[in-house]
N, C-alpha and C positions, 0 to 999 in steps of 0.2 A: 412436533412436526419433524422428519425426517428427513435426511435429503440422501436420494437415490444414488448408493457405489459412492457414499460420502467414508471416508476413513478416518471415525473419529476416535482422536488421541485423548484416551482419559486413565485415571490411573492405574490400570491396568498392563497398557501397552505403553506407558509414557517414556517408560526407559531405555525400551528400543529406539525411541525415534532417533533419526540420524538430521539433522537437518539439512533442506533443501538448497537452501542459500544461505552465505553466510552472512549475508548483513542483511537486514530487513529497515527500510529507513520510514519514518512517518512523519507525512507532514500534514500540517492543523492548525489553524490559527486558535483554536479555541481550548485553551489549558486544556481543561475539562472532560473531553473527547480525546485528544491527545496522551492524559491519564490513561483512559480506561480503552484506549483499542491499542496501549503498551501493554498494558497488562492480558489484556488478552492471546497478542502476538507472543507473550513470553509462556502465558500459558500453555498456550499450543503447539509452539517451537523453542523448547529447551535447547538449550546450546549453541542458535544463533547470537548474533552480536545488532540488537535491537539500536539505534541511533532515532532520535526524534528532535521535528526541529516545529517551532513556529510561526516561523518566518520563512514563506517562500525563498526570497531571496540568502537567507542562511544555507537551506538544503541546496540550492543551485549552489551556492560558492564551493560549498563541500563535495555535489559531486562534480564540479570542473575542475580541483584541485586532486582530487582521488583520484587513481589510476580504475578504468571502469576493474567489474570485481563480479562476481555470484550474487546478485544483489537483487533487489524485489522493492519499489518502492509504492506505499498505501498513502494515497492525499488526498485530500478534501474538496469535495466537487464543489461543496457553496462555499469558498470562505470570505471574509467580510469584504473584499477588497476587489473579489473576482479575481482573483490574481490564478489561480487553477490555468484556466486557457494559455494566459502567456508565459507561465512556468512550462508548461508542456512546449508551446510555441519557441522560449529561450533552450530547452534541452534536446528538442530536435533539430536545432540550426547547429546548435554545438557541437554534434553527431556524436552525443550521451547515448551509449545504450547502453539500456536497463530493461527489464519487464516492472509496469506501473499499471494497479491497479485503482480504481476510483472510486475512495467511497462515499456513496450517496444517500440524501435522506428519500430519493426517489428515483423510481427508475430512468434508464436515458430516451431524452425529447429528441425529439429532429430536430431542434437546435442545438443539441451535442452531438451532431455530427461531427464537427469540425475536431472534437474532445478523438472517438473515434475512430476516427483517420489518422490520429498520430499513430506512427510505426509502432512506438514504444507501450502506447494502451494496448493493455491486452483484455480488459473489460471493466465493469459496473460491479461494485460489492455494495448491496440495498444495506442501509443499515435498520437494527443494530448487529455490530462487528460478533460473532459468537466464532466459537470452536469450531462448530460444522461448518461455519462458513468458511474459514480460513482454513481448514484443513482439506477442501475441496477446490479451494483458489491459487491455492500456493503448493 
């Protein structure tokens, strides 16, 4: 399956790419996932500087401590604790800005509204995390 005016980075054009942002940061409670949409993001974006955390609260200390930056952050809509909404609700009051994308194992309900309406979402990435997708997201 294809995605339409998708611009996909494979090893042909891989050495051009310039990247978009420099830091791309992922957050996932779930090792596992966490692994494999790193590797993905490095796949796709050679040259950024990938950061991943598992702990909601690790990624907030780090970005209220960081000066904001070119930055892209990918997190995890279900994680075990629900903790996604008040991450977002903690980095909005903080006046963090970042562009944050969301990735889900389903698409958003009307009751991710609230998800959003944060300033800082800028949409829904369905999983699984691939090339085409991130290279049309970011």
């Amino acid at each position: 399956m294809s995605i339409p005016n998708a611009t996909l980075i494979d090893n042909h054009n891989i050495s051009n790419y310039k990247p978009v942002y420099e830091e791309i940061i992922l957050v996932d409670d779930d090792d596992i996932s966490l692994y494999l949409h790193r590797y993905m993001v490095h796949k796709t974006m050679p040259g950024s500087t990938i950061l991943s955390f598992n702990k909601f609260d690790d990624a907030y200390n780090y970005l209220h401590v960081q000066p904001a930056g070119n930055r892209v952050l990918l997190i995890d809509h279900f994680s075990r604790n629900g903790e996604c909404f008040s991450f977002l609700r903690k980095i909005e009051t903080a006046h963090i800005a970042c562009r944050i994308l969301v990735i889900s194992n389903a698409l958003p309900r009307i009751e991710d509204g609230a998800i959003l309406d944060n300033k800082n979402v800028a949409g829904f990435i369905k999983k699984p995390l691939t090339v085409e997708k991130l290279a049309v997201a970011i």
